[in-house]
Biopython code that builds the backbone (N, CA, C, O; Angstrom):
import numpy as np
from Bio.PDB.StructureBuilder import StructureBuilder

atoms = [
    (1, "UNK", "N", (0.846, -1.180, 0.000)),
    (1, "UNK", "CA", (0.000, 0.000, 0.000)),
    (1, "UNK", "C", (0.893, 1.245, 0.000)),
    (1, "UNK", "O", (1.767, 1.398, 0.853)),
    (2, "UNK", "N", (0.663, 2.089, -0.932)),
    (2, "UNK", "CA", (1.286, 3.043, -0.965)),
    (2, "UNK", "C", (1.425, 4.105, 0.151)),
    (2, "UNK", "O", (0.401, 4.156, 0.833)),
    (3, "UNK", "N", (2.336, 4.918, 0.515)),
    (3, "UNK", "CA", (2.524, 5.581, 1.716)),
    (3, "UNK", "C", (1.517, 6.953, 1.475)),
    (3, "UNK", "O", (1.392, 7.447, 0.354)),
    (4, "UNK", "N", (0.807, 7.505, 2.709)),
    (4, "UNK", "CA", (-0.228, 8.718, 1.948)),
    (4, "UNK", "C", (1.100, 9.708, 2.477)),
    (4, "UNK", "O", (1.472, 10.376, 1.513)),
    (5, "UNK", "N", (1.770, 9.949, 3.481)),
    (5, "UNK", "CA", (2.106, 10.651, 3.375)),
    (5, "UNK", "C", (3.289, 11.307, 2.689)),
    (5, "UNK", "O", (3.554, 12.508, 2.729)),
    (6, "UNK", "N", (4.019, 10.286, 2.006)),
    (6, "UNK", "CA", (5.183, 10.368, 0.352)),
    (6, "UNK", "C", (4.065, 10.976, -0.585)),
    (6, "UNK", "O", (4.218, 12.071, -1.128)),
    (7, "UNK", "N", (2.772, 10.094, -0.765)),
    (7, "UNK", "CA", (1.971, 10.840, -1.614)),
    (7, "UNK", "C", (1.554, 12.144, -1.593)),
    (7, "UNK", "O", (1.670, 12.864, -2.585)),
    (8, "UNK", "N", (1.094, 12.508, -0.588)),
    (8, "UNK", "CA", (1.226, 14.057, -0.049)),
    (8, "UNK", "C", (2.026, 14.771, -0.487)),
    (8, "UNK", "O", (1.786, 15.664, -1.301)),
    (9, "UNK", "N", (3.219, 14.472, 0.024)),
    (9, "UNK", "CA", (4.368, 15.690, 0.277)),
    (9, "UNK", "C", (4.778, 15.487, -1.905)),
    (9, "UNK", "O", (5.311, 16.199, -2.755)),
    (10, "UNK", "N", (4.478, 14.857, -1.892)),
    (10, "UNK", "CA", (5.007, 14.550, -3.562)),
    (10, "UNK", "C", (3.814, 15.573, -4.372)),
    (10, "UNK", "O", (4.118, 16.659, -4.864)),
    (11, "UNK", "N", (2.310, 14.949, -4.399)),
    (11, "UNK", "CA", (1.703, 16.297, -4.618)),
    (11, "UNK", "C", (1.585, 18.110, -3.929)),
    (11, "UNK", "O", (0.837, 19.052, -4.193)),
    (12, "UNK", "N", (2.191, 18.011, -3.424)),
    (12, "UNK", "CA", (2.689, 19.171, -2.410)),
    (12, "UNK", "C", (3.901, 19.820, -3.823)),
    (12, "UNK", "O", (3.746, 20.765, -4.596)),
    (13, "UNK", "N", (4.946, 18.930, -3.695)),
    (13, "UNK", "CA", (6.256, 19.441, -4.358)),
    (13, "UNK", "C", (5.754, 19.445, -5.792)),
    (13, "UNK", "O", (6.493, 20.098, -6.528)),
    (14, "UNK", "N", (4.792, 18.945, -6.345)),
    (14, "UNK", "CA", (4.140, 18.720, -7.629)),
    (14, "UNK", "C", (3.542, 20.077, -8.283)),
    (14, "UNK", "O", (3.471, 20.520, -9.429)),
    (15, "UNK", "N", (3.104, 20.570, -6.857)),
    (15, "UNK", "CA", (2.310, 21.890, -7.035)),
    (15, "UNK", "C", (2.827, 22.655, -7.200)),
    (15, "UNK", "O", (2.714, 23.434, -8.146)),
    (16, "UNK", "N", (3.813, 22.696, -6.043)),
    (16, "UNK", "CA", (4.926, 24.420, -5.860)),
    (16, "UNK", "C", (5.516, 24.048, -7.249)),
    (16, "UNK", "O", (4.946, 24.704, -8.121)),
    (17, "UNK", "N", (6.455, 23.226, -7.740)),
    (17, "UNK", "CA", (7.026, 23.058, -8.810)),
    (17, "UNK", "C", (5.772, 23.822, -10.238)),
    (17, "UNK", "O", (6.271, 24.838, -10.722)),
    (18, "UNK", "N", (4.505, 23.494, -10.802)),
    (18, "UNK", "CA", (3.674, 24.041, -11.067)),
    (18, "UNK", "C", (3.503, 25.086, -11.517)),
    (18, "UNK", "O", (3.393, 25.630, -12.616)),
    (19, "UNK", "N", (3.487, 25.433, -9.930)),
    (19, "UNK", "CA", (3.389, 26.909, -9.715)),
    (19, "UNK", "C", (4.179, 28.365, -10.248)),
    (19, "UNK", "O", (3.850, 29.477, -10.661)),
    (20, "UNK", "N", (5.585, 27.504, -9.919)),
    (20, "UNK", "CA", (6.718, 28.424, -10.582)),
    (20, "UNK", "C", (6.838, 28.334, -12.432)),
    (20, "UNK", "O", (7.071, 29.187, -13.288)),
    (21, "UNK", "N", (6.558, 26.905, -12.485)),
    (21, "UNK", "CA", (6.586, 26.969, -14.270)),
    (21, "UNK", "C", (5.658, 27.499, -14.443)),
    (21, "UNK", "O", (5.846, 28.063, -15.521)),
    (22, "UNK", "N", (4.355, 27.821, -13.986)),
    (22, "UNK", "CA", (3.289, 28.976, -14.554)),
    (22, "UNK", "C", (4.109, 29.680, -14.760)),
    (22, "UNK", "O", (4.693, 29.656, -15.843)),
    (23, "UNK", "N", (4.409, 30.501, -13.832)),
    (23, "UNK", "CA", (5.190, 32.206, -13.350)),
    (23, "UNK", "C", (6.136, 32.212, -14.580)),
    (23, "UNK", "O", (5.887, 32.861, -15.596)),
    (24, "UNK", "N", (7.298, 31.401, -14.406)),
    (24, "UNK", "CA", (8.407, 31.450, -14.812)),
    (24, "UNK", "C", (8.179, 31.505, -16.418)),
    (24, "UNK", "O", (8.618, 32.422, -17.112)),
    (25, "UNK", "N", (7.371, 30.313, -16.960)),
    (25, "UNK", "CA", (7.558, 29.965, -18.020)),
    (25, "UNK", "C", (6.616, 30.843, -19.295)),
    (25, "UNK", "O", (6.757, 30.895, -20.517)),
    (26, "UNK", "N", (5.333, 31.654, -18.071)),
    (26, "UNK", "CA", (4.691, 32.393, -18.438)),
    (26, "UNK", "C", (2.959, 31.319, -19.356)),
    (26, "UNK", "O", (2.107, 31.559, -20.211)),
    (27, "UNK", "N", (3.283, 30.352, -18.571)),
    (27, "UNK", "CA", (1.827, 29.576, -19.149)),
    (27, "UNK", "C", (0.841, 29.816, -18.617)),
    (27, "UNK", "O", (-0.126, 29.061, -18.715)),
    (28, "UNK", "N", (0.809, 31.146, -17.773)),
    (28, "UNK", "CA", (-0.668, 31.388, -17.230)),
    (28, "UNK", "C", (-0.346, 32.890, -17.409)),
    (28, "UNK", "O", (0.525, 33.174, -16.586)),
    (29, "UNK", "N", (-0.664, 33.882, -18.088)),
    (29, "UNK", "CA", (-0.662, 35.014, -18.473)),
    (29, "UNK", "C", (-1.588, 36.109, -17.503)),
    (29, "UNK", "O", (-2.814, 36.034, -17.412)),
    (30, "UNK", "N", (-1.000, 36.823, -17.015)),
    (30, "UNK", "CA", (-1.548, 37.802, -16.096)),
    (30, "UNK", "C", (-0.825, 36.858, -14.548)),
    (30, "UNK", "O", (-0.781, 37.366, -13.428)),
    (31, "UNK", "N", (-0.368, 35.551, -14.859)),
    (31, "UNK", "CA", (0.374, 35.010, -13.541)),
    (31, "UNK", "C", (1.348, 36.293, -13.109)),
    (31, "UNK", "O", (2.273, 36.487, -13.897)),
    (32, "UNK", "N", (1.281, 37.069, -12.125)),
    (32, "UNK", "CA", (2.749, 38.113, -11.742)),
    (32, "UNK", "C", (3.196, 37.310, -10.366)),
    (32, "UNK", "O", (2.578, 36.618, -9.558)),
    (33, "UNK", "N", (4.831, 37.822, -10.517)),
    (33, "UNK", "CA", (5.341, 37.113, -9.630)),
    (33, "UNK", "C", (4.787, 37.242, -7.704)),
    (33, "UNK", "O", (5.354, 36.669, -6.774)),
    (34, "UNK", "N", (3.650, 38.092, -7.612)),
    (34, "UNK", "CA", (2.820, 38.435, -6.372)),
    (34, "UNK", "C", (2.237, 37.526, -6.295)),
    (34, "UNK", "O", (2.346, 36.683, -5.405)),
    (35, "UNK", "N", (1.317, 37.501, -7.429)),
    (35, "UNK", "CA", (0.563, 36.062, -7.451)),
    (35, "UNK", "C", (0.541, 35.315, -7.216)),
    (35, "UNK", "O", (-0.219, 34.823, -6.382)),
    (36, "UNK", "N", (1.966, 34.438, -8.262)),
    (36, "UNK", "CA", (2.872, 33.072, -8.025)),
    (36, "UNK", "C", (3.400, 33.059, -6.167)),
    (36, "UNK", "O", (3.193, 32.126, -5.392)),
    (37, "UNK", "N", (4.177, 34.518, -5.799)),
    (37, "UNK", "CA", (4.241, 33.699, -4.454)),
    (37, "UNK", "C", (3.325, 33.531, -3.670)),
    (37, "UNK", "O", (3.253, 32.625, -2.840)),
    (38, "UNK", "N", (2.261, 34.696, -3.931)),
    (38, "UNK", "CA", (1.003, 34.231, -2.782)),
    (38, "UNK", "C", (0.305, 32.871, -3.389)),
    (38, "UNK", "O", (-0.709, 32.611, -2.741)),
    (39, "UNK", "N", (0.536, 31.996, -4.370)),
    (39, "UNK", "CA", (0.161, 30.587, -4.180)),
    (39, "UNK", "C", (0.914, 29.761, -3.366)),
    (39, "UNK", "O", (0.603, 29.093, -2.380)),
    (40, "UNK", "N", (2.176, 29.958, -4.073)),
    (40, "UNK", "CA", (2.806, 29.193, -3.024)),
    (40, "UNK", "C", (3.036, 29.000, -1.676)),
    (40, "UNK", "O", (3.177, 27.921, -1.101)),
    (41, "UNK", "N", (3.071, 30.338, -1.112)),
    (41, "UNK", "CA", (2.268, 30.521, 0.381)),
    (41, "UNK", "C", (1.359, 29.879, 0.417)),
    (41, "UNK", "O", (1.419, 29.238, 1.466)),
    (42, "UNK", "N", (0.739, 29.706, 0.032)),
    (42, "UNK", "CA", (-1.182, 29.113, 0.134)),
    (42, "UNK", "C", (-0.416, 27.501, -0.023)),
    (42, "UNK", "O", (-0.249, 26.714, 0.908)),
    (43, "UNK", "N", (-0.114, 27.335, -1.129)),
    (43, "UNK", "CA", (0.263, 25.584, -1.006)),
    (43, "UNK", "C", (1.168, 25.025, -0.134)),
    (43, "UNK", "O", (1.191, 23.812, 0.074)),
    (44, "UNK", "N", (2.139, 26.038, 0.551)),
    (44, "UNK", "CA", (3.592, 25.231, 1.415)),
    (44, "UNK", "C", (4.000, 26.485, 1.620)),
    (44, "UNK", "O", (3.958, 27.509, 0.938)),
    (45, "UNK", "N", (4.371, 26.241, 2.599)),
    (45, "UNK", "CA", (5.373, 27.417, 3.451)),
    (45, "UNK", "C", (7.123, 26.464, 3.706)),
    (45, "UNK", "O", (8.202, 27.014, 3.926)),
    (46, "UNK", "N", (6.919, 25.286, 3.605)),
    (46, "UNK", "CA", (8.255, 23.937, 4.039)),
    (46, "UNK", "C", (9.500, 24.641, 3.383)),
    (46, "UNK", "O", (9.354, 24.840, 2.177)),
    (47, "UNK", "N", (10.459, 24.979, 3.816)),
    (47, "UNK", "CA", (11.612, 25.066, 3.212)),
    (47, "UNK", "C", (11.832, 23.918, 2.004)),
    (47, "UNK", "O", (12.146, 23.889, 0.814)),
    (48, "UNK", "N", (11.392, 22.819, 3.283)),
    (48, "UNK", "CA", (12.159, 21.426, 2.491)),
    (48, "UNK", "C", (11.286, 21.331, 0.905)),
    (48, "UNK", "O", (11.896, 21.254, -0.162)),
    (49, "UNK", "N", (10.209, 21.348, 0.981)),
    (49, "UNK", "CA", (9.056, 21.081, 0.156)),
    (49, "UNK", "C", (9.363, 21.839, -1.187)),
    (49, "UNK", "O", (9.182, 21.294, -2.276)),
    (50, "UNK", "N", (9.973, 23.499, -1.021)),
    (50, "UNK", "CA", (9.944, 24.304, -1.638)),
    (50, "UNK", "C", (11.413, 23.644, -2.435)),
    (50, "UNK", "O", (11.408, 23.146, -3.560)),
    (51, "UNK", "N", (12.930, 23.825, -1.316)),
    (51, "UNK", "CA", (13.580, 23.029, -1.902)),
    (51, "UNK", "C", (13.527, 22.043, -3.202)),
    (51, "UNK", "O", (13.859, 22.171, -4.380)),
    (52, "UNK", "N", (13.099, 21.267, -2.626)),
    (52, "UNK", "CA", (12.415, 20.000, -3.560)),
    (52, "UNK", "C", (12.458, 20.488, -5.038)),
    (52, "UNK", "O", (13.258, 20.295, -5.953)),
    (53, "UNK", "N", (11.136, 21.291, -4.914)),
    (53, "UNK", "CA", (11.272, 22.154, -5.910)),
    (53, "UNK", "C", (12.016, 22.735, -6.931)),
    (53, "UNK", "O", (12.319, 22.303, -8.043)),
    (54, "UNK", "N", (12.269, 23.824, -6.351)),
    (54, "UNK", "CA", (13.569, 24.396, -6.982)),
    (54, "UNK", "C", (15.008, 23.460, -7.237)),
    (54, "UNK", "O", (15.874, 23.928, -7.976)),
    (55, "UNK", "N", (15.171, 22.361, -6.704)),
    (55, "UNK", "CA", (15.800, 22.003, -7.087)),
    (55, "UNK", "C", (15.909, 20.776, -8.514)),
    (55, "UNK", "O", (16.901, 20.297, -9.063)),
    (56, "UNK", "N", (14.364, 20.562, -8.777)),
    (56, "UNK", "CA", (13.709, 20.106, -9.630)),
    (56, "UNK", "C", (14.053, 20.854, -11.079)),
    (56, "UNK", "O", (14.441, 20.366, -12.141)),
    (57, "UNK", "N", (13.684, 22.584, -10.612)),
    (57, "UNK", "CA", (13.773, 23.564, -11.791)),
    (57, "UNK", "C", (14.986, 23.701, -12.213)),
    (57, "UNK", "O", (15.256, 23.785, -13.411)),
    (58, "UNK", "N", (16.173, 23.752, -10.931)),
    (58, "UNK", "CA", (17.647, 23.832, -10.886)),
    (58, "UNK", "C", (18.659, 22.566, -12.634)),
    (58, "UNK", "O", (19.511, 22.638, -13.520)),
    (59, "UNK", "N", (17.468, 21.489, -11.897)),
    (59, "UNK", "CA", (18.416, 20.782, -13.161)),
    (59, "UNK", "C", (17.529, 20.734, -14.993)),
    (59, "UNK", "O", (17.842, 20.150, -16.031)),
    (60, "UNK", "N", (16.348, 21.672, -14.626)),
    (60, "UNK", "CA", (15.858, 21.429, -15.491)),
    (60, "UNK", "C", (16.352, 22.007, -16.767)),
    (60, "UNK", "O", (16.819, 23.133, -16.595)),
    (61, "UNK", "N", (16.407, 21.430, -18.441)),
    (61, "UNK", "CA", (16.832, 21.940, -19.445)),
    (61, "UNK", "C", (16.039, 23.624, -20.179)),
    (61, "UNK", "O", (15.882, 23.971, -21.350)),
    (62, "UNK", "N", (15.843, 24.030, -19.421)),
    (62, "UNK", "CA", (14.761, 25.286, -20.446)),
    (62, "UNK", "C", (15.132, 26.686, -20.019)),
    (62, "UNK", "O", (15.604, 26.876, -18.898)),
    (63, "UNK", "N", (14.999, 27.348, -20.593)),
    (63, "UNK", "CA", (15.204, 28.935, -20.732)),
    (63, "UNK", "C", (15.224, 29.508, -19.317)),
    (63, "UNK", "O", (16.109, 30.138, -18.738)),
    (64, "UNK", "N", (13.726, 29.028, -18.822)),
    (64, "UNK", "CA", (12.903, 30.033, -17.998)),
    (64, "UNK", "C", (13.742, 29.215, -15.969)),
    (64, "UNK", "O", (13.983, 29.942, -15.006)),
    (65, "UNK", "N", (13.885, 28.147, -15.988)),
    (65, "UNK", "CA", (14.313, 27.289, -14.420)),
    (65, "UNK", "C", (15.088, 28.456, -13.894)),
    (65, "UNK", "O", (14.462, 28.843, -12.907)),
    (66, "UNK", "N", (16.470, 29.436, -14.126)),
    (66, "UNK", "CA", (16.751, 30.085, -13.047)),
    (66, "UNK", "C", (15.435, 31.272, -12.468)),
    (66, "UNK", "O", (15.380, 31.740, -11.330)),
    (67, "UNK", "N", (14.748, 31.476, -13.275)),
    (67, "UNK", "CA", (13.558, 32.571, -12.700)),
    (67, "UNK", "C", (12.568, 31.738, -11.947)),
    (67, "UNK", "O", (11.947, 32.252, -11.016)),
    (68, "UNK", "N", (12.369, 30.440, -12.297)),
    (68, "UNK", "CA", (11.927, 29.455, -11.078)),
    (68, "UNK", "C", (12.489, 29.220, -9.712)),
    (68, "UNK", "O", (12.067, 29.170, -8.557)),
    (69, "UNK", "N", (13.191, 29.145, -10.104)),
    (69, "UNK", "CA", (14.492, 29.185, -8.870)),
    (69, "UNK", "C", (14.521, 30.200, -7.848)),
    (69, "UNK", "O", (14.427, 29.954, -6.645)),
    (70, "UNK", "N", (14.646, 31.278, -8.324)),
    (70, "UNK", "CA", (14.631, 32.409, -7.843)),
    (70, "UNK", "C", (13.246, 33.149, -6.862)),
    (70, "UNK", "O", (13.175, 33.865, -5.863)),
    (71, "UNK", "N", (12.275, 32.507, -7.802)),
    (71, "UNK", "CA", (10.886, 32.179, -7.249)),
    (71, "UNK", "C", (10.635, 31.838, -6.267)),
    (71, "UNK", "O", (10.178, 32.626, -5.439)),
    (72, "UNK", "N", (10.874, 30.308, -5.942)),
    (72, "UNK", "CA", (10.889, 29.213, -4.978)),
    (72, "UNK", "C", (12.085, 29.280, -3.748)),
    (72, "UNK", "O", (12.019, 28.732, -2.648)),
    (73, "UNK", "N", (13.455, 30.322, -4.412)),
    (73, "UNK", "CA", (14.179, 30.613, -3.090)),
    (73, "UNK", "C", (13.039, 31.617, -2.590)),
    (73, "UNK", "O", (12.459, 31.307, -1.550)),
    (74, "UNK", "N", (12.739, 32.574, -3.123)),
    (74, "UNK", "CA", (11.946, 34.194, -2.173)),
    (74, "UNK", "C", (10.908, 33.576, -1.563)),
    (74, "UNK", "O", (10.842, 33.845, -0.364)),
    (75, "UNK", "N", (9.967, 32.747, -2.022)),
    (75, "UNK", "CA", (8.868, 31.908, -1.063)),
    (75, "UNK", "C", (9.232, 31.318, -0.394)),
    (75, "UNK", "O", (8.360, 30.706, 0.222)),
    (76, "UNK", "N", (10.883, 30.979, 0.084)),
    (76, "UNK", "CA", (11.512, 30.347, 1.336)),
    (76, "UNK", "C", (11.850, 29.014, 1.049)),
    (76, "UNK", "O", (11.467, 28.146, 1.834)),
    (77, "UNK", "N", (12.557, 28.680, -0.027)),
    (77, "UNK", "CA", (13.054, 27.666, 0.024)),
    (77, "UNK", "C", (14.506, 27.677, 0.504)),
    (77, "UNK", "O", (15.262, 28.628, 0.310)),
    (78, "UNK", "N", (14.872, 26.456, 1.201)),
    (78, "UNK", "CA", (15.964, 26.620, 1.689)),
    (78, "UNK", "C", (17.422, 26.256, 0.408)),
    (78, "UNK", "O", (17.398, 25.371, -0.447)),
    (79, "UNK", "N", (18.486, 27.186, 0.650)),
    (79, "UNK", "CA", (19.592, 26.746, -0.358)),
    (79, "UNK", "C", (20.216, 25.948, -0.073)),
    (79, "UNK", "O", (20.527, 25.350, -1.104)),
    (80, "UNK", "N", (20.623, 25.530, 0.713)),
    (80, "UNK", "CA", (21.323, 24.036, 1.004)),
    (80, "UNK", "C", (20.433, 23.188, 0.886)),
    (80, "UNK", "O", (20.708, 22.141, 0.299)),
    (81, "UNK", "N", (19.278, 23.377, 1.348)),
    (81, "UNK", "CA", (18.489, 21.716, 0.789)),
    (81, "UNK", "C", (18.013, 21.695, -0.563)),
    (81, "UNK", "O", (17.509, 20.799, -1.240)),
    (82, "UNK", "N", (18.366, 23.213, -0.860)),
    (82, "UNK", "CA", (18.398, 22.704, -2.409)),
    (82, "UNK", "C", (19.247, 21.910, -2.862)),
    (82, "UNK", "O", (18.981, 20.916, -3.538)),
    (83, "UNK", "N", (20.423, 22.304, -2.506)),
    (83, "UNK", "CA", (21.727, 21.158, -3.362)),
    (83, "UNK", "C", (21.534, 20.007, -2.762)),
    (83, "UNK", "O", (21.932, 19.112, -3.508)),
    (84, "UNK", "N", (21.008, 19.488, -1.520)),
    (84, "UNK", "CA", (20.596, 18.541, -1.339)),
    (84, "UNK", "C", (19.997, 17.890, -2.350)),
    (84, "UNK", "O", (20.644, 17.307, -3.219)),
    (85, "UNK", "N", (18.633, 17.939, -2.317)),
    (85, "UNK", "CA", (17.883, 17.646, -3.133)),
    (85, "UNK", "C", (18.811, 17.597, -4.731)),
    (85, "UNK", "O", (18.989, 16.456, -5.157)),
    (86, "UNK", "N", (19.155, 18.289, -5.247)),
    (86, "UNK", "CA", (20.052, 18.422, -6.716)),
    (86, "UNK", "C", (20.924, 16.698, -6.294)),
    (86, "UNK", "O", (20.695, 15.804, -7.109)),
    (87, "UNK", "N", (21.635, 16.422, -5.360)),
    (87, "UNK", "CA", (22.655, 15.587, -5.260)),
    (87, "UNK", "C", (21.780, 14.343, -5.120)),
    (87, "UNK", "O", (22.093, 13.263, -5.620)),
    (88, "UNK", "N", (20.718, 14.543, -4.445)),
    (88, "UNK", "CA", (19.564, 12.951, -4.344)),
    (88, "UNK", "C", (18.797, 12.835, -5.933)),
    (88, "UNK", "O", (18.254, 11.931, -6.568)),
    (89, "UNK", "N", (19.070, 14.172, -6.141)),
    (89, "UNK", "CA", (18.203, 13.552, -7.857)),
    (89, "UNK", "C", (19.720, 13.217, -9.127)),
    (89, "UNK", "O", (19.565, 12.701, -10.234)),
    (90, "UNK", "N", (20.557, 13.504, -8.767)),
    (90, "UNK", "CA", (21.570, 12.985, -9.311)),
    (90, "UNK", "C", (21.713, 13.467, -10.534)),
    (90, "UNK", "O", (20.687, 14.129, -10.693)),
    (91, "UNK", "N", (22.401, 13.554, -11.579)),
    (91, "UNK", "CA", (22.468, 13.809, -13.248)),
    (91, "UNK", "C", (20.889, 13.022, -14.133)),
    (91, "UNK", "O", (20.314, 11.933, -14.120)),
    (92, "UNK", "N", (20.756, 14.117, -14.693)),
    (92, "UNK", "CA", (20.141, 14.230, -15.647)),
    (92, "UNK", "C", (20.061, 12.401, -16.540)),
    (92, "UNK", "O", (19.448, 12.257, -17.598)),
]
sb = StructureBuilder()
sb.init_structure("model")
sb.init_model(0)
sb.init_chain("A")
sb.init_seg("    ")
for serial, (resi, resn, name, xyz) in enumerate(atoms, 1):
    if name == "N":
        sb.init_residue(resn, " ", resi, " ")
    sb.init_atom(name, np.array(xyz, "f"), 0.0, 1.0, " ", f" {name:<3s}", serial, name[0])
structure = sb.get_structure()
């Protein structure tokens, strides 16, 4: 049986991640970066969670991931558990 609370925290990091490729990538138009962080406030306040995140965007291939990044640090993600996270998701 699957764990609810991995499932959780995974749709949690699913969201914030989301959230910032709206912002960042500009797939929700009139998204401003006020917006984007007052969701993410609303979805997670977790360093770790946010982490997660950004460190998701960190290895990602596209234009827009450092303005994700940047995103998901100001809504309080933590920078060391970002590289955490970067070193548990390993190379591309």
């Amino acid at each position: 049986m699957p764990d609810t609370r991995t499932q959780n925290r995974q749709a949690t990091v699913d969201r914030l991640h989301r959230i910032a490729d709206d912002h960042a990538g500009g797939y929700r138009p009139g998204l401003t970066r006020a917006d984007a962080l007052a969701e993410l406030a609303t979805a997670s306040s977790d360093p770790d969670l946010l982490a997660e995140a950004a460190a998701a965007h960190a290895m990602a291939d596209n234009w827009y991931a450092i303005v994700a990044v940047d995103l998901l640090i100001e809504a309080g993600a933590d920078q060391e558990l970002i590289q955490r996270h970067i070193a548990e998701l390993g190379p591309n």
